[in-house]
C-alpha positions, -999 to +999 in steps of 0.1 A: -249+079+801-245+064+764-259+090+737-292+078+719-283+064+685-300+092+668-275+113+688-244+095+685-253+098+644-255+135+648-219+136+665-203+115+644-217+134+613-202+172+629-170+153+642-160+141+601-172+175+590-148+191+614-121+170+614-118+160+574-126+194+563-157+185+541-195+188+547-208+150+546-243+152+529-274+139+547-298+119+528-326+124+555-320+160+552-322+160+508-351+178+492-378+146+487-384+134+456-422+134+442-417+098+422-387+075+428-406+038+421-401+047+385-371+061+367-380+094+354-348+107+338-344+138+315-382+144+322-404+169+303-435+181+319-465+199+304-499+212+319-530+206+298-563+225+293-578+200+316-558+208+341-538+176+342-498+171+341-482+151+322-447+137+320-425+121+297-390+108+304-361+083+287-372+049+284-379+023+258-405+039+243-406+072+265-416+065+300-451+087+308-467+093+340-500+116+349-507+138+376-538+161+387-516+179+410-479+179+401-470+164+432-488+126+430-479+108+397-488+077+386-477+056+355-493+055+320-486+038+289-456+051+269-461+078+248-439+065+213-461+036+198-436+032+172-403+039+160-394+055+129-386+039+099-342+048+105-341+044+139-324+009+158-347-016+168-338-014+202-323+009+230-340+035+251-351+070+232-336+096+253-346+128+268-377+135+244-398+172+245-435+175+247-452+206+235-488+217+223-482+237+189-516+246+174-542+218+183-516+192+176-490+170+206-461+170+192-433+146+204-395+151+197-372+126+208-336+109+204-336+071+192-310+049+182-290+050+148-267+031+126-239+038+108-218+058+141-213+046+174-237+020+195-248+050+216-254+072+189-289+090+186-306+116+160-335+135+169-372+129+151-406+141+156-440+122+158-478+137+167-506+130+186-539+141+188-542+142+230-511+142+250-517+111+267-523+094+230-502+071+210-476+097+192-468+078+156-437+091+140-438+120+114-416+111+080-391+087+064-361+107+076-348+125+109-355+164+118-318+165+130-288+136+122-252+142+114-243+128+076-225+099+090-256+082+106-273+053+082-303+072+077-321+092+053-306+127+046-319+149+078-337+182+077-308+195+098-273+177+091-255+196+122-236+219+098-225+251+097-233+272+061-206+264+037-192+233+060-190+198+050-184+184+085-202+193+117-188+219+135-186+200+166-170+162+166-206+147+170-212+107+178-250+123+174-273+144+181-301+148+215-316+163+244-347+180+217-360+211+233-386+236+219-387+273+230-417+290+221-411+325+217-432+356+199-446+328+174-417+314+165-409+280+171-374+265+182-356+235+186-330+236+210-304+202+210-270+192+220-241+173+196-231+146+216-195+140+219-168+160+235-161+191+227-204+190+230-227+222+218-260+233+223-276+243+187-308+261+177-329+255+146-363+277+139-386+255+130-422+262+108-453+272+128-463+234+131-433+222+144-425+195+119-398+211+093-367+235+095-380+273+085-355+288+070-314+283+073-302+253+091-291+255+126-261+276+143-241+266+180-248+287+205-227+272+234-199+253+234-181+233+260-149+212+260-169+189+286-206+185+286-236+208+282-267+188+277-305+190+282-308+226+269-344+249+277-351+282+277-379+307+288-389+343+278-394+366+313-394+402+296-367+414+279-348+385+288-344+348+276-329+325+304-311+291+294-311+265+315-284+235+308-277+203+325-232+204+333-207+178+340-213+137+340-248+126+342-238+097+365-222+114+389-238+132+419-217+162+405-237+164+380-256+199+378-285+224+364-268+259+357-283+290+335-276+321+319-297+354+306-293+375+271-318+399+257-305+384+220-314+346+220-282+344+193-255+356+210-244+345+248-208+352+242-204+375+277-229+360+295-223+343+330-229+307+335-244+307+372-252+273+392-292+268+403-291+236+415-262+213+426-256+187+456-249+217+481-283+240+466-307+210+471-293+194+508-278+162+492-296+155+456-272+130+436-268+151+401-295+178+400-297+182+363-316+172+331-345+198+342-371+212+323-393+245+333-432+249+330-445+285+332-482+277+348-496+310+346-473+336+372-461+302+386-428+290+370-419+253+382-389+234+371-386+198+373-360+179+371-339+145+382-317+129+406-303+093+417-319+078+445-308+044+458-318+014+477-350+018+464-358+044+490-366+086+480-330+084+497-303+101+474-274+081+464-243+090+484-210+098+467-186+083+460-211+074+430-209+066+394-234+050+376-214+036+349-218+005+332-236-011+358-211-003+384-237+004+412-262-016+402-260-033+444-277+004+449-307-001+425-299+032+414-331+050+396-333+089+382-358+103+405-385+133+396-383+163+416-395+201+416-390+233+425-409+270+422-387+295+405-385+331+411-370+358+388-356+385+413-352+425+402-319+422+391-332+391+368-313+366+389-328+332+394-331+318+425-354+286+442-382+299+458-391+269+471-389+235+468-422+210+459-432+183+479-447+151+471-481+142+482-482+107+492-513+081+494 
């Protein structure tokens, strides 16, 4: 008697896993995402007093989207309603932060440049009353640029005290982070480029201008760290970094502890979320974490295809329009962290969308 198609699947899938020596992922099997009509890449998620979630994410004028639960999200209007005066006129603004500091939104984001490559990005800052308001730019000149961009000098020029070139081979500079901690304010960002690094900067208590020296490296890689964030539980400060090529479904969130925020020289780099973690997500990474009371949720991405909550299936490379017959899109998902005894972190649980 012929085996039901369902059946015959299921076969075929343990027959390649045995015979070619490789676990063949299983889309139906992925974690779901919570919001694949819209591409929500490099998102940044905040909870407001109202109770309300809100989500920004790289677009043309930063993608936003609203949610009462965290699970549902619908679309709103983007959050930049201009660019600043230095930036290009056109191409997306990349991986932007939101963050309440005092009774002020405040918006940090990469946009376009001139003067280095067509890619290249610095990082600015603009302010909003509400967090679903228009945020208007802050300044005539970037919080963070390297000195060969066209732009007015920046607060931060990537550079080391007593340098005169960056101390990374930089084509610009992204991925704006703040990590609130003890009533300090940083800025976390990466130099784009290979070798990349992931800097700090303390910033003054509203958020807007450097306090103090410039900024110092505190990772380096020879490939690519990106999307840095970091969290205070206790004595320790966790770091949370997106590894490898954004395109790819290799692509991955990883993290590491210190009780000094300035030095990580010995610490462990440790995978949290990967293909293998998360039952098939394409490129796990680009993840930001929310600390909602005891409840610590991170958020982050991955490629879904076909226009389905399907991941994309390797081989993939989103490259140049290379897979654009997938209609590949940067999907939102989430996850409930837990902090174990021996200050590990580990998925507690994946979230699941709530539909209709």
């Amino acid at each position: 008697m012929p085996l039901p198609r369902p059946a015959r699947g299921r076969r075929l899938l343990l027959l390649l896993t045995a015979v070619l020596g490789f676990t063949v992922p299983s889309a139906l099997a992925a974690v779901p995402p919570l919001e694949f009509s819209q591409a929500i890449g490099d998102p940044s998620v905040v909870k407001t007093k109202k109770q309300q979630y809100v989500a920004i994410a790289t677009g043309p004028q930063v993608i936003r989207m609203v949610s009462k639960n965290g699970r549902r999200w619908h679309a709103t209007a983007p959050a930049l309603a201009a660019r600043p005066s230095w930036a290009r006129p056109k191409g997306e603004i990349w991986a932007a932060d939101l963050v309440r500091l005092g009774r002020t939104w405040v918006l940090y984001y990469s946009a376009p440049v001139y003067g280095m490559t067509s890619t290249s990005r610095c990082i600015g800052v603009a302010t909003a009353r509400i967090s679903t308001g228009q945020f208007r730019p802050v300044g005539d000149r970037p919080l963070v640029c390297p000195p060969a961009a066209k732009a007015p000098p920046a607060w931060d020029p990537v550079l080391e005290p007593g340098m005169t070139t960056p101390t990374y081979p930089t084509i610009g500079a992204i991925d704006p982070s703040i990590f609130l901690d003890r009533g300090r304010v940083f800025l976390l960002y990466k130099t784009d480029g290979k070798p990349s690094s992931i800097r700090i900067l303390r910033l003054k208590r509203g958020g807007l201008q450097p306090f103090g020296p410039r900024s110092r490296a505190l990772f380096g890689s020879a490939g690519v760290l990106e999307n840095p964030v970091m969290v205070r539980r206790g004595k320790w400060v966790y770091a949370f970094m997106s590894a490898g090529d954004y395109t790819r479904c290799s692509y991955a969130t990883v993290w590491r502890r210190s009780k000094n925020i300035w030095d990580w020289s010995r610490r462990v780099q440790r995978v949290l979320l990967d293909s293998t973690t998360t039952r098939g997500v394409c490129g796990p990474g680009g993840a930001d974490v929310l600390v909602d009371g005891r409840d610590v949720k991170l958020y982050f991405h991955g490629w879904t295809c076909n226009g389905s909550p399907r991941p994309c299936l390797e081989p993939f490379h989103n490259w140049d329009g290379k897979e654009a017959y997938r209609t590949p899109v940067r999907a939102l998902y989430g996850a409930h962290l837990t902090f174990t005894k021996r200050h590990v972190v580990k998925v507690d649980r994946f979230i699941r969308p709530r539909r209709g």
